[in-house]
C-alpha positions, 0 to 999 in steps of 0.5 A: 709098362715098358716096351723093349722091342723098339729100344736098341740104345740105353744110356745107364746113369749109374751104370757101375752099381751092383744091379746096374752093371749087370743090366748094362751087361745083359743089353751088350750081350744081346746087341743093344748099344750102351753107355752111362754114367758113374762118378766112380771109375771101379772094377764093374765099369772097366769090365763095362769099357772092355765089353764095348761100353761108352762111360763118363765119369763126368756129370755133365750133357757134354759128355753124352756120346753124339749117337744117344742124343735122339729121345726117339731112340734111346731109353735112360735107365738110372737108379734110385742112388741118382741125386736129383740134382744130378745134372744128365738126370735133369738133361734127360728129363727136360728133352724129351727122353724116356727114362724108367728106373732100373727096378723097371727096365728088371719087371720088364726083362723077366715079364716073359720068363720064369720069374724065380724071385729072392727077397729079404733085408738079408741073404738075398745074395747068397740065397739066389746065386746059390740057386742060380748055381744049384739050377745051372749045374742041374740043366736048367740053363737059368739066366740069373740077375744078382746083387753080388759076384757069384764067384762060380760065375765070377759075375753078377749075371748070367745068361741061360738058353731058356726061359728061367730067371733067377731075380734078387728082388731088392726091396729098397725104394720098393723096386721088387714090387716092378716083377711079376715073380712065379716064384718068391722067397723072403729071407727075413724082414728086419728094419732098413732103408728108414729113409723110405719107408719111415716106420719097419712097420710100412717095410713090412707091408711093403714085403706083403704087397711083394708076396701078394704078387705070388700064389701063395702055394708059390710062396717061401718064407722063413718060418715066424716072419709074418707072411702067410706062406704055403711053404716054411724054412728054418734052422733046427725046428721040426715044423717048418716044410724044410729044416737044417738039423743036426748041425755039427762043424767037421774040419771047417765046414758045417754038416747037416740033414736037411729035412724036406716034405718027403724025406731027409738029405742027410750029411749035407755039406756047405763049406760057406762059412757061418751058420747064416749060410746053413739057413741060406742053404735051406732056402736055396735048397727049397726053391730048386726043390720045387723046380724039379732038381732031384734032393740028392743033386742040390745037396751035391750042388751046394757042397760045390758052390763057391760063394759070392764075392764081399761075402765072408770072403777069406784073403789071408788064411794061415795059422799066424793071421786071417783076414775076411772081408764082408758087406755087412753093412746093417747091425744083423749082418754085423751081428752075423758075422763077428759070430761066424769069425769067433766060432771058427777062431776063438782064440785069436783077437778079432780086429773090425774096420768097419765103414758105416754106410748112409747116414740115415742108416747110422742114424737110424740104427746106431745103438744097433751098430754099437752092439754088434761092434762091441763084440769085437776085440779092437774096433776101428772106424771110417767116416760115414759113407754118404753114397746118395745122401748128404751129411745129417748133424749128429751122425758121424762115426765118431758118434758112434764109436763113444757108443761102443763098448770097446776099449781098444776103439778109435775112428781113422782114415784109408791113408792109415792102411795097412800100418794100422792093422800091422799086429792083427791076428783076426781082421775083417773089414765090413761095409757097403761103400768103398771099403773094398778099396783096402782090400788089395793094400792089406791082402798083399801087405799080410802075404809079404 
């Protein structure tokens, strides 16, 4: 078990990852000295450099900064994205350094608090910076440790006054099984990381070793997931603990009543678009209900939240031409999101830049990713974005695009951007890796 108490230097290898960066941020905020590694130089890292923070961009012992040199006084932290090969992984480990990875340096920041955890292959994001919100603006001063940017926060953490936290409990390379959560919620338990877990069936057990962690009255699931939970949730279904009903669509925004153990909040607003977020609201709103925040408050609190950053995010909205972007980035969410642009623009053609993300992941799912893109009107595809892994014969986005039910379809590359999309009426650009890198280009390239 780790041991904070004598540790005041941490050096991050992978410092500018989602989850990274926002531990990276919490040790500056508390006075630790810190510094890392990434082989990109992105937005999470130049916020870490303005914040006092020393980052290589090379992966090479020379460039560790002279006061990180002494084992004694320096924990590695690195995530499981590190290659083995990595040479500082390799540096650190043959001198003498204590490294944990980051799902550890996490378990052992919250042993101590009120450990709120979200879980799931999906919606862990918007569901636990929903509630970090909902909790924050209820006085519940919470720290939160997300997997996104919370655009009310326009951050992945925050730092609260009192012994809350609010945790995405990532289930990839088992991390979430290093917390000791108080509380739990697990969204949904769909097939992914068959890198790790081989089968969905070990991902499945593995979420069931994640909510042994819990008392079970302390324990939330999505109503038919194979969890024996004390408490439910859903869409439109009149028997589970908390129930989104009479769903309607009012100028944009999706209206509900939200079915609760002794009552109903009725004419509850979200403005997050996609029916995905109606359910996303439910699971926040039962989570905050069973910390005391008052029915009327979270409906209030949902109404006001902004969303998270990658996540249905509109950049271009007028009458002529809209442009979203998303993390989809497993066939689900994909699915999701190409419902939630039709619902709410039916008549315009839908345009999708999708870059798969992993390999193995396009490997393991492409008749899936096929699927899901064929409903869109034109498809567009970037190469495979490997982030950790190497090259698999036979998996390749032109693979995947002869398994696409679309006639307008062709693979492409950044250089062709924006030209390529110039005509767009609907676009959305999806994915996990660097895809966000065009957002900027085709954003002001629409505005013009």
């Amino acid at each position: 078990m780790i041991n904070l108490d004598n540790i005041k230097q941490l050096y991050f290898l992978g410092i500018g990852g989602i989850g990274m960066s926002a531990l990276a941020r919490y040790f500056v905020a508390n006075n630790y000295e810190v510094a890392g590694y990434d082989r990109n130089k992105s937005a999470l890292c130049l916020a870490l450099e303005s914040a006092s923070c020393s980052i290589s961009y090379l992966d090479s012992n020379v460039t560790i900064p002279h006061s990180f040199l002494n084992p004694e006084n320096v924990l590695v932290v690195y995530t499981p994205a590190i290659s083995a090969e990595n040479e500082l992984l390799n540096y650190f480990k043959s001198s003498g350094f204590s490294l944990c990875k980051r799902a550890e340096i996490l378990g052992a920041i919250t042993r101590n608090q009120q450990c709120l955890a979200i879980g799931g292959t999906h919606g862990k994001t918007t569901i636990s910076s929903l509630l970090a919100y909902i909790l924050s603006a209820n006085n519940i001063d919470c720290s939160a440790f997300l997997g996104g940017i919370a655009s009310d926060f326009n951050s992945n953490l925050r730092i609260g006054s009192i012994p809350i936290a609010v945790v995405e409990a990532d289930e990839y390379d088992r991390s979430f099984l290093q917390l000791d959560p108080n509380w739990a919620l697990i969204s949904s338990m769909d097939a992914d990381h068959l890198d790790i877990y081989d089968t969905p069936k070990h991902l499945e057990e593995s979420f069931q070793l994640f909510s042994d962690k819990v008392e079970q009255r302390n324990l939330i699931a999505k109503e038919g997931l194979s969890i024996d939970s004390k408490y439910s949730y859903a869409l439109n279904s009149t028997t589970a603990d908390f129930s989104a009903l009479n769903i309607r669509v009012v100028e944009g925004a999706y209206h509900f009543d939200l079915h609760y153990p002794k009552g109903i909040c009725e004419d509850v607003v979200t403005g997050l678009p996609g029916i995905h977020n109606v359910e996303n609201a439910v699971a926040a709103f039962a989570m905050a209900y069973f910390q005391e925040v008052l029915p009327a408050d979270i409906a209030s609190s949902i109404n006001s939240f902004s969303g998270v950053k990658r996540r249905f995010e509109f950049h271009v909205k007028s009458s002529k031409m809209v442009y979203i972007d998303d993390y989809a980035h497993h066939p689900k969410e994909i699915e999701m999101a190409i419902r939630s642009a039709r619902d709410l623009y039916p008549t315009k053609k839908l345009t999708i830049v999708f870059q798969p993300h992993l390999f193995t992941r396009t490997r393991d799912f492409m008749n899936d990713f096929a699927l899901a893109l064929s409903a869109a009107d034109r498809v567009l595809l970037l190469d495979v974005y490997p982030a950790r892994e190497l090259p698999i014969v036979g998996v390749s986005s032109e693979v995947l695009l002869e398994k696409i039910n679309c006639i307008d379809k062709s693979t492409c590359t950044k250089n062709e951007f924006p030209e390529i999309i110039k005509n767009s009426e609907l676009l959305m650009t999806l994915g996990a890796g660097d895809i966000d890198s065009l957002i900027m280009p085709i954003k002001k390239y629409f505005q013009k």
